[in-house]
N, C-alpha and C positions, 0 to 999 in steps of 0.2 A: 131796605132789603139787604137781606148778606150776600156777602161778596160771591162771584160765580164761581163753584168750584171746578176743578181740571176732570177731566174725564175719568184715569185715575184714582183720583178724593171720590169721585161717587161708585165708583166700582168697590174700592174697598169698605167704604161705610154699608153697599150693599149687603156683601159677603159678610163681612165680622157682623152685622146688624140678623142677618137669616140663616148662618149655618147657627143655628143654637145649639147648646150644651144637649146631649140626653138628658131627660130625667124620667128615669124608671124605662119602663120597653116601648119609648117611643117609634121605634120602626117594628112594623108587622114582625119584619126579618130576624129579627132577636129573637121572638118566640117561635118562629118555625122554626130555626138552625136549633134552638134548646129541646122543643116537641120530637124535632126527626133525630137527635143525641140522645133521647131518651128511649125513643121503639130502636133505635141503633143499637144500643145498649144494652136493651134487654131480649131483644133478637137471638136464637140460637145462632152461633158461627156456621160456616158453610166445613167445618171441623170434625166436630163433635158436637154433641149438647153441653157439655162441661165446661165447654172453651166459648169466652166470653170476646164479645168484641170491646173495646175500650174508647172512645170520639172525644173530639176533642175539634170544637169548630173554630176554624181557621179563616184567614184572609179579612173579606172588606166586614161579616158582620161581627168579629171579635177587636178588628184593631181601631174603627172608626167611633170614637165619643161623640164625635158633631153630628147631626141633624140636618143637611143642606134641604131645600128647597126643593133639588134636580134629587132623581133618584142617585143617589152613588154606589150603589152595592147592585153588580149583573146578576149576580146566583151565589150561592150557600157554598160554603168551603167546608169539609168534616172529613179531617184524617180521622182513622180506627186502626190500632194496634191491639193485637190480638192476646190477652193474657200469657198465654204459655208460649213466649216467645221473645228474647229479648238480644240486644247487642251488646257488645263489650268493645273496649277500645283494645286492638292487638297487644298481646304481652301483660295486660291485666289479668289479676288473679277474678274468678268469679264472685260474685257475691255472697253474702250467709243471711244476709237479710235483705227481704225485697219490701216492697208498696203491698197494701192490704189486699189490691185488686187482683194481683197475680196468683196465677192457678200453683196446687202444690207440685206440681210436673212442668218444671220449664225450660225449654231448650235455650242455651245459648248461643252464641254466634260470633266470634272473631269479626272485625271490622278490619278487611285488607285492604289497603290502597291498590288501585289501578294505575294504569300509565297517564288518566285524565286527572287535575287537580276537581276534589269534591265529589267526585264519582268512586265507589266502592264495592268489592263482595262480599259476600257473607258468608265464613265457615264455618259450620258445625263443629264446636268443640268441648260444648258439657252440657249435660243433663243435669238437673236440678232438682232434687226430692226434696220436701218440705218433712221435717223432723216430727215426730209423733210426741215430744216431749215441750216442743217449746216452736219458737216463732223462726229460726233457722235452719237455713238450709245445705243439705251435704250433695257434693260437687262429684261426678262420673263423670271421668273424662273420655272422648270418644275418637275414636280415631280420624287421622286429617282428610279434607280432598273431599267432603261433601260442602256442597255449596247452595246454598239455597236459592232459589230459582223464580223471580220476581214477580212470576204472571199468579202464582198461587198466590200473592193475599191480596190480590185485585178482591174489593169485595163486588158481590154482586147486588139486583136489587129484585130479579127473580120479576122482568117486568117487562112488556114492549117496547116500555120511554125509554130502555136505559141505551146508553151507547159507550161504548168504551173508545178514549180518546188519551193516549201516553200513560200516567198510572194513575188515572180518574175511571171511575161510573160516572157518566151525566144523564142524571134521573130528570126527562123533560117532563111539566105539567102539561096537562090537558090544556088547551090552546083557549079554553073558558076560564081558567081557574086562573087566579090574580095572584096563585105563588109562587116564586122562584123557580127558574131548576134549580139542580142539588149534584155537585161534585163531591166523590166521596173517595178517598185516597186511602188503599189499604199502606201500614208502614209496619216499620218493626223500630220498635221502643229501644231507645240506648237511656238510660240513666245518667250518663256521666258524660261531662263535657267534651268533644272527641278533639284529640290532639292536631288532627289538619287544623284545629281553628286558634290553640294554643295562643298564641301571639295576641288573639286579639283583646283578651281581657288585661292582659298587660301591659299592652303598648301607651304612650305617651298622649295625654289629651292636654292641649293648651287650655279648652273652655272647661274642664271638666265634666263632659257629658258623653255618658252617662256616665250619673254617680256611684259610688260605692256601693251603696244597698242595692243598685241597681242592676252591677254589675256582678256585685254577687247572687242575685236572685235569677240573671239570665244562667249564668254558670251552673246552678242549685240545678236548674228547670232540665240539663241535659238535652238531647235533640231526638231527631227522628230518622231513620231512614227509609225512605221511600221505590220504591221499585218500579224505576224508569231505566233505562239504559240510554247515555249521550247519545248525541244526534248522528256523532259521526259514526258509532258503534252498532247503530242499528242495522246493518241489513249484514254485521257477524252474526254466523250463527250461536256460536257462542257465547261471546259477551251481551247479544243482545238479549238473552234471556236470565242472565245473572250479574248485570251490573244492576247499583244499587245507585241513590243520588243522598247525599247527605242533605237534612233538611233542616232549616233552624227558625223555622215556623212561631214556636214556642218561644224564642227571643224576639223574635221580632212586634208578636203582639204586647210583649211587658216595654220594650222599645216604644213604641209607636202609643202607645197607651200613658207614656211620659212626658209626650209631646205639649206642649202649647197649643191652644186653641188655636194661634196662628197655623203654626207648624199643620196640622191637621188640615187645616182649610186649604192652604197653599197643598197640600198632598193631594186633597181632592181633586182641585181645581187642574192643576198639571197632569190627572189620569184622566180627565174631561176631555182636558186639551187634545192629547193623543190620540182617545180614541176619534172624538169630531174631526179630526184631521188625515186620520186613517191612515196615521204614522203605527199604527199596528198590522196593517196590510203589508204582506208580503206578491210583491206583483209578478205573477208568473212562474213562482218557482216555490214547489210547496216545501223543498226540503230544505231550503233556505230558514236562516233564522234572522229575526228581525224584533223592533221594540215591543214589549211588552210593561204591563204592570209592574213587574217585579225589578225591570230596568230604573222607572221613576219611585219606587220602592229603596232602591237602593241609592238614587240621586239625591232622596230624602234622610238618608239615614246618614249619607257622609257628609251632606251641608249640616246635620244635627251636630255631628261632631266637630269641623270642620270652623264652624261660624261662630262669635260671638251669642249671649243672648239679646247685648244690645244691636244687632244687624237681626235679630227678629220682632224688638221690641220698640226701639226708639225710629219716630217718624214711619211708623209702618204704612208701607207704601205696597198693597200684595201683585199689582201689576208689578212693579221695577225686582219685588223677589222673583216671581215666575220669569222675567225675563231672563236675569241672572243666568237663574238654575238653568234653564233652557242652552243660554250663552254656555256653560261647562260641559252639559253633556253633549251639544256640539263638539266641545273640544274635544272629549274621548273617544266620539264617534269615529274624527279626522284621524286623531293616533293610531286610531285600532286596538284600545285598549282601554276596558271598563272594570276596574277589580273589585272583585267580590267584596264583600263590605268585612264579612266577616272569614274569608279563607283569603289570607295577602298574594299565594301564589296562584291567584285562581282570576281569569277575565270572563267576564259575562257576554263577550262578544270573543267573533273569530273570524277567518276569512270566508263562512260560510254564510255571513251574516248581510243581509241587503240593506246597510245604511250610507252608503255613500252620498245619493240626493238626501236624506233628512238631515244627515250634519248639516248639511251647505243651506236645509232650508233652513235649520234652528238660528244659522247666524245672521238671518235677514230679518230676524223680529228685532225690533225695536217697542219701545215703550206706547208711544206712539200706535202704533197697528194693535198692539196686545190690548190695549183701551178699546178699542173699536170692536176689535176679535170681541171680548167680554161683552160688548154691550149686544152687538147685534147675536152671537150665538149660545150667549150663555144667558143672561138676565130676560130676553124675549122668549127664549124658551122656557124660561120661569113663566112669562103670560101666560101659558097653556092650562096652567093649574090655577089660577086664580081668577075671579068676575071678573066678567065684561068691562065693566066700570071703570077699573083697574087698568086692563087692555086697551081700551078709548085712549088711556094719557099719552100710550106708548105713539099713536098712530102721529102725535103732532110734535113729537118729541126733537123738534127742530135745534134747540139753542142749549147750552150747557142748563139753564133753567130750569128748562121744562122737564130735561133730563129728571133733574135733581128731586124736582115736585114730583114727575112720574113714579121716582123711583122713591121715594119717600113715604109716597101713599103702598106700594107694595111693600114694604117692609111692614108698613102699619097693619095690615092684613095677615100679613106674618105671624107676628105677634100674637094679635086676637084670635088666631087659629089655632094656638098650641092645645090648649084644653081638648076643643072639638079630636084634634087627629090623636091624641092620647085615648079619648072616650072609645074613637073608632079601632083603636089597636087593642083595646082590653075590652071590647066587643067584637070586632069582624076577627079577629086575630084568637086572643088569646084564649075565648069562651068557645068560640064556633070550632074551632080547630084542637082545639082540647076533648071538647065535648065527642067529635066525631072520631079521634083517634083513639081515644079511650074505651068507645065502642067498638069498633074495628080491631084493634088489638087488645081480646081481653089482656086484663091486669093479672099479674104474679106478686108474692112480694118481693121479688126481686128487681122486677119493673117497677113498681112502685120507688124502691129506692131511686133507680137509677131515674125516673124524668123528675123528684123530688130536686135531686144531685143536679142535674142540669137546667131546671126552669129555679132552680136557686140564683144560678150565676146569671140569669136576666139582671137581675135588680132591682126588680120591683118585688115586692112582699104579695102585693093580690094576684102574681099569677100565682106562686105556687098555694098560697091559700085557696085557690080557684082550684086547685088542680086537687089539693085536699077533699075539697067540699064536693068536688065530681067523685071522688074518688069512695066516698061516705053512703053516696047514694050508690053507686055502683054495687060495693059490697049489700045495702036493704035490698037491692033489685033482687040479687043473685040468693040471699040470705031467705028471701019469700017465696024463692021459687024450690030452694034445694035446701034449706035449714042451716044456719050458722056453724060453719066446720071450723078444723084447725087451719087451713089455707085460706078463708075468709079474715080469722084472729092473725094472720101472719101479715096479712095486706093490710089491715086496719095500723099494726104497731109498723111496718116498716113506712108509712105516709105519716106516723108520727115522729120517723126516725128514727128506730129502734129495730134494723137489721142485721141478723149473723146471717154472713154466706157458708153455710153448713156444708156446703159442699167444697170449697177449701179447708176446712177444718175438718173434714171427714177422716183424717189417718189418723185423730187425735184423743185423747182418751173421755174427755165430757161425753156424759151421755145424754140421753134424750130427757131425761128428767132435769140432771143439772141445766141442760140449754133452757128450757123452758121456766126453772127458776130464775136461772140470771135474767132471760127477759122480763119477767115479771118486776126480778130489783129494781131493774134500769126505770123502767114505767114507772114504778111507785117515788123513786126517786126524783121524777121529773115532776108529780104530782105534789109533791114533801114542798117544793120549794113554785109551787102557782097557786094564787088564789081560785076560790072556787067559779067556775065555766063549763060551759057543755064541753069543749075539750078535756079537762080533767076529769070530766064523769066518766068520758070513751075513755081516757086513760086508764081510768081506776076502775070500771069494768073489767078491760081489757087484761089488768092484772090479776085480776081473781082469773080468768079465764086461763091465766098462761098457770094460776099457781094448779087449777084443779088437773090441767093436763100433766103436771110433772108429779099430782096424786096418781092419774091413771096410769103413769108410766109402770114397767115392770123390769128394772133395769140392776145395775152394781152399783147404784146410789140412791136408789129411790126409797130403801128403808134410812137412810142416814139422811133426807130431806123432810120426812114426813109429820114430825114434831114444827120444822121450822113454818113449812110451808103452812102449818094449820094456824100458826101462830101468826103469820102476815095476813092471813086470812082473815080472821078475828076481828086485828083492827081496822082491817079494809070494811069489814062489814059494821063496824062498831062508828066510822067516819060516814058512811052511807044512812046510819039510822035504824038499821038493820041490826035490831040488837039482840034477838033471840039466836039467829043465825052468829051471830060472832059469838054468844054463850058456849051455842053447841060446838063448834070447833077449839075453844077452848077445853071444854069438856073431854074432848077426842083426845087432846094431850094429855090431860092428868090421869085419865083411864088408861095411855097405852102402857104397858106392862113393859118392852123392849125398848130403856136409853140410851141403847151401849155403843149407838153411834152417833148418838146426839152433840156430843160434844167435838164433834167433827166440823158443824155450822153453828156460826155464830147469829144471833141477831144483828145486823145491820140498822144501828138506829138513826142513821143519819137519813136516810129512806122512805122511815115514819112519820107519817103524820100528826102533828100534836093531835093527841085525845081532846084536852078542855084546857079550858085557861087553870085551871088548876093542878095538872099532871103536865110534866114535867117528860118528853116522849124518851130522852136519851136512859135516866134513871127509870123513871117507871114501867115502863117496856122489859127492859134490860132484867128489874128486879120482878118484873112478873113472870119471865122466862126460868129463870134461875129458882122461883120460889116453884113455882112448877114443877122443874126438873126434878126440886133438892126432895117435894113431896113425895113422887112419884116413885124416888128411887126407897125409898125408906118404908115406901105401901101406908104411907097413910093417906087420908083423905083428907085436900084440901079446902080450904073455902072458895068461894063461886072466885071465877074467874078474875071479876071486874073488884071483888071487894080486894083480889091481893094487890091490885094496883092500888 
């Protein structure tokens, strides 16, 4: 028999044996926070119709890789920053070139320091037009002393569940329904790394972490601001309605997402701790602040820095880590001073804060108690989800042994379950909740990009193909009932990926024919380089359909397209089989009497689809175009289409 192990040794083989890896959208919660980022998305603002909301989900279901047992995610995190809206760091010149998302009208905002460290307002100081000739933008600057006013981009949810709680909506579910609520934080977008935090990508690491790419990718990523007003600032009337909280939400999930499998579990494990301990309870006094998540968030992110890799790797012991950690933020409790991980003048507690008893408790764990803590209120409370069978071992769980056998057969169950709770997340989850949103909110193509865009960063491939393949049937529903339009063709190319937001590009000179050609390129071009599939059929339908809408256009380009476009057509119909129809459009060219602005578009042959193993699509294309044109202009008469290739 092997040796008995310490209490300890079977906690930890627990833990590292059942928080498993993700792989693909193992938890529900991935696809609803993507599902509710995508109707966020594509939602009008509470603004205008123009003005977009931007989500972006945060907290436990963006930064958690591991998989425990115990649920570890309470509810859905999703800041929204609102396109035509952004921050700058004070004394920065504004920008001339923004992200593809942001609307052609955008206001800027000065980031002022207040007398609180990490706390800010926001001043009105440029207007932003996007340029009619090109992708930059020219800066109005506006006079000082307006300040933007934090309760306006609270977003709303337009619903009975909602409750507003600091600078959150909490959208609670129907008390039947098995999903989340949902926190949803309106912010205002800064781009660029803000100076209160300066220091910290600079400053000095023994362990070297985080690394350089990493550091520079937090840096890249810029932050958010959010609109809460400090605790002590609330009941000014003033500053409680325009102080801002800088947020670095966005570092923190490429942080935490860097982590070690250990690293992650021990993070769990110590937000477990907290809350079963009800070291999150403030007793008595509600305007009192007291521990939080984002306390053991940041306990986690300064041991990341702070500790070796080998004091998380060698002899991993995850009870004597959680003690540890526990034993330091004890200490800072007692000082009265917990610094911001990433603002160095800034503490996350104050004299208003009720931890006097949980320091004093945190230094009464020992290794000892945290072993017993784990087994009886953490791993039994795993029983609840797993057979009876299983549950039996626990009941006799006398001697370190038994332990070990007990706990050994649940892990084994662990394991043999992964498949099943995968099945059930890309059935109860990702089908059910797809299916009935998509009904609920008809589809735009604009929508369509955006839940494409977010049920991408799941990471599994069959949700967004799932959301494709709804998305197919939706358009025949709609197609059967009212006849295949241009907004049907819009929805089909923007779920294959092939979206312009036309209404940012609306001050700019492309017209309705060019737009409808360029999508047509982009399509055929995705088509040039895939083998033959029911996808590239919808493609290459889809393309004749965008080429004949930029025939019906009646625009300042549509005679300088009409040669090209009959020409893509051709071959598009010449690749389908369809070869009377690719004649006749041929035909249309050599007839038309007007080339005089043909030579304005070229053939794009990189686009085309080889003809046959025997033509050659770069030359032969290219020289069929040209033997065309050089006819036409001269009034003679060609030979048939396909012989001058």
């Amino acid at each position: 028999m092997s040796r008995e192990l310490a209490s300890h040794d079977i906690v930890t083989a627990f833990l590292l044996n059942t928080c498993r890896p993700c792989q693909g959208p193992t938890s529900k919660h991935a696809v609803q926070a993507a599902v509710l980022c995508g109707i966020a998305a594509s939602r009008p603002s509470n603004v205008d119709d123009e003005t977009e909301n931007i989500p972006l989900t945060t907290g436990s279901v963006a930064e958690f890789y591991i998989e425990p047992i115990l649920p570890h995610i309470g509810d859905i995190d999703v800041m929204c920053y609102l396109n035509n809206l952004l921050a700058i760091p004070r004394g920065h010149t504004p920008p001339t070139q923004l992200p593809a998302e942001f609307h052609n009208y955008v206001k800027v905002y000065e980031i002022i320091d207040s007398h609180l460290p990490g706390y800010v307002y926001l001043e009105l100081r440029y207007l932003l037009t996007e340029c009619s000739d090109g992708d930059k933008y020219n800066a109005i600057e506006y006079d000082t002393g307006q300040y933007a006013l934090n309760q306006l981009y609270v977003i709303g949810q337009h619903t009975d569940l909602a409750d507003i709680h600091g600078p959150a909506v909490a959208t609670r579910p129907p008390s039947s329904s098995t999903l989340l609520s949902v926190d949803i934080v309106g912010c205002v977008r800064c781009l660029l790394w803000p100076p209160q935090a300066a220091d910290w990508s600079t400053r000095h690491r023994t362990y070297g972490w985080p690394d350089s790419a990493t550091l520079d990718l937090v840096v890249n990523n810029g932050c958010d601001l959010v609109g809460v007003a400090h605790r002590q600032c609330r009941q000014d009337k003033w500053m409680s309605k325009r102080q801002w909280r800088l947020s670095f939400s966005r570092a923190e999930i490429v942080l935490i997402n860097s982590w070690m499998p250990v690293q992650q579990i021990v993070y769990h494990v110590l937000r477990y701790f907290i809350k079963t301990e009800q070291l999150t309870n403030c007793a008595g006094n509600s305007s009192a602040g007291t521990l939080s998540n984002y306390h053991i968030k940041t306990l986690m992110l300064w041991a990341s820095e702070l500790k070796s890799t080998s004091w998380w790797t060698d002899d991993v012991n995850l009870v004597r880590m959680c003690v540890q950690l526990l034993h330091y933020l004890a200490k800072c409790l007692s000082y009265g001073q917990y610094q911001h991980y990433f603002i160095s003048n800034c503490s996350l507690i104050d004299n208003s804060f009720n931890v006097t008893n949980i320091g004093y408790q945190l230094t009464l764990i020992d290794e000892t108690w945290m072993s017993r803590w784990f087994v009886d209120n953490y791993i039994r409370a795993c029983l609840q989800l797993c057979p009876q069978n299983i549950s039996r071992l626990f009941a006799d769980a006398t001697t370190s042994v038994k332990l070990q056998n007990a706990v050994s057969a649940l892990v084994d169950w662990r394991r043999s379950s992964s498949v099943i709770d995968l099945w059930r997340v890309l059935i109860d989850s990702a089908e059910i909740l797809i299916t009935s949103q998509v009904d609920y909110h008809p589809l735009t193509a604009r929508s369509c990009f955006r839940w494409m865009t977010e049920l991408t960063k799941v990471g599994d491939s069959c949700v967004p193909v799932y959301f494709t393949a709804v998305t197919i049937l939706h358009v025949a529903s709609r197609a059967l009932r009212h006849g295949f339009n241009d907004e049907l063709m819009d929805i089909l190319a923007a779920v294959r990926g092939q979206f312009a937001d036309t209404r940012r590009h609306s001050n700019k000179s492309s017209s309705t024919s060019m737009l409808s050609l360029n999508k047509a390129a982009k399509l055929m071009k995705v088509v040039a380089n895939k083998s033959l599939s029911t996808m590239s059929l919808i493609e290459t339908e889809l393309s004749k359909a965008y080429l004949y809408r930029a025939l019906r256009c009646k625009d300042s380009d549509s005679d300088s397209i009409y040669c090209l476009a009959n020409v893509y057509l051709a071959v598009l119909y010449y690749t389908t089989g369809q070869y009377q129809t690719a004649i006749d459009h041929c035909t249309v060219v050599t007839r038309s009497q007007d080339h005089s602005q043909c030579s304005s578009h070229v053939v794009q042959c990189e686009i085309l689809p080889k003809i046959d193993d025997g033509v050659d699509c770069l030359l032969g294309l290219a020289e069929l175009y040209q033997r065309v044109q050089t006819a036409a202009l001269k009034q003679q008469r060609p030979p048939s289409a396909f012989e001058a290739v």
